[in-house]
VOGU-3710 file (C-alpha; in Angstrom, 3 decimals, decimal comma):
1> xxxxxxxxxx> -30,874/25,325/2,078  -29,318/22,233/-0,027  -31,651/18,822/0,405  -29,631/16,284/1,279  -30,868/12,272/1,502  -29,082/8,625/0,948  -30,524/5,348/-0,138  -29,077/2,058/-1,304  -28,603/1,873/-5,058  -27,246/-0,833/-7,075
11> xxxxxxxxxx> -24,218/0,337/-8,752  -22,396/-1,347/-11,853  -18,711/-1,193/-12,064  -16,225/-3,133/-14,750  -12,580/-3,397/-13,700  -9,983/-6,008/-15,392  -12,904/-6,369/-17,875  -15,128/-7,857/-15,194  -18,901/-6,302/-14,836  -19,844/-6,232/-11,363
21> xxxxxxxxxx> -23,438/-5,102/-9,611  -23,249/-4,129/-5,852  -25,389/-2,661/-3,160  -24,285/0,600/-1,840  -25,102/3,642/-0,020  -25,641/6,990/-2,407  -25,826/10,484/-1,375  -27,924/12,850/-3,336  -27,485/16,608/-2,996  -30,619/18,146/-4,331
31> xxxxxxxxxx> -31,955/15,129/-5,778  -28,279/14,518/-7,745  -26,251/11,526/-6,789  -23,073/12,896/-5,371  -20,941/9,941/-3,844  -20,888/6,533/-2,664  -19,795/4,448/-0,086  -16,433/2,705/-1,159  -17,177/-0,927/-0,006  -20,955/-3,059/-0,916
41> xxxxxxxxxx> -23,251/-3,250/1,564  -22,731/-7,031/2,710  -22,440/-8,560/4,693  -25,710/-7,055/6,795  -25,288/-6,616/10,320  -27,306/-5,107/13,083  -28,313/-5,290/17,395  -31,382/-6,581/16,462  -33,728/-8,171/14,412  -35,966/-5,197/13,457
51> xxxxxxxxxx> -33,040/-3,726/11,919  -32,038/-6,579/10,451  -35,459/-6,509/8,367  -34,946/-2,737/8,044  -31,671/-3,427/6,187  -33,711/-6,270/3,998  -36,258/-3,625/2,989  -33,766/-1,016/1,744  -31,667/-3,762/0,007  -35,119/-4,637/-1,670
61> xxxxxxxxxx> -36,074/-0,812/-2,403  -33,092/-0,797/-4,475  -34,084/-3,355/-6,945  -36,834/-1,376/-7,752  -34,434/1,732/-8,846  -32,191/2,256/-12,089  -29,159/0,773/-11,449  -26,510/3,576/-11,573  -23,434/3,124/-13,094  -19,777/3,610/-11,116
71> xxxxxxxxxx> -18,074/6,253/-13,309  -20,932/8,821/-12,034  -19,154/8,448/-9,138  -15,299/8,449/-9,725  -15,489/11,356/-12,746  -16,686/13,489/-9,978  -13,977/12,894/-8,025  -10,825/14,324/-7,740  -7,918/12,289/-8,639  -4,335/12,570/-6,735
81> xxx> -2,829/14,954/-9,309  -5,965/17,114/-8,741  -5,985/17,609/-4,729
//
């Protein structure tokens, strides 16, 4: 059975020239970074404090990672002429 697991990874994106770093959520099938979420991370928002600091320690996990760069993401997916 495929192993499946997320984290929060900064990813790097350029668009109208501009280079960009932002917080996201990756899933990894098999160890392999498959997607990621669409939007950043922030603002953080939970129902209580302990997830609050939850959130914190994730955000801070990620600085400790490669940053990954956006295009892993959108050559692997399909565009509209594709589907």
């Amino acid at each position: 059975m495929p192993k499946s697991n997320w984290n929060y990874r900064i990813i790097r994106s350029i668009e109208d020239e501009q280079e960009t770093f932002t917080i996201r959520e990756v899933y990894y099938q098999d160890g392999t970074p498959e997607l990621c979420t669409i939007r950043s991370e922030f603002p953080m928002s939970t129902d209580d404090i302990a997830g609050l600091q939850h959130q914190i320690d994730a955000y801070q996990q990620a600085m400790t990672l490669p940053v990954l760069d956006y295009t892993l993401f959108t050559l692997a997916q399909p565009t509209e002429t594709q589907q």
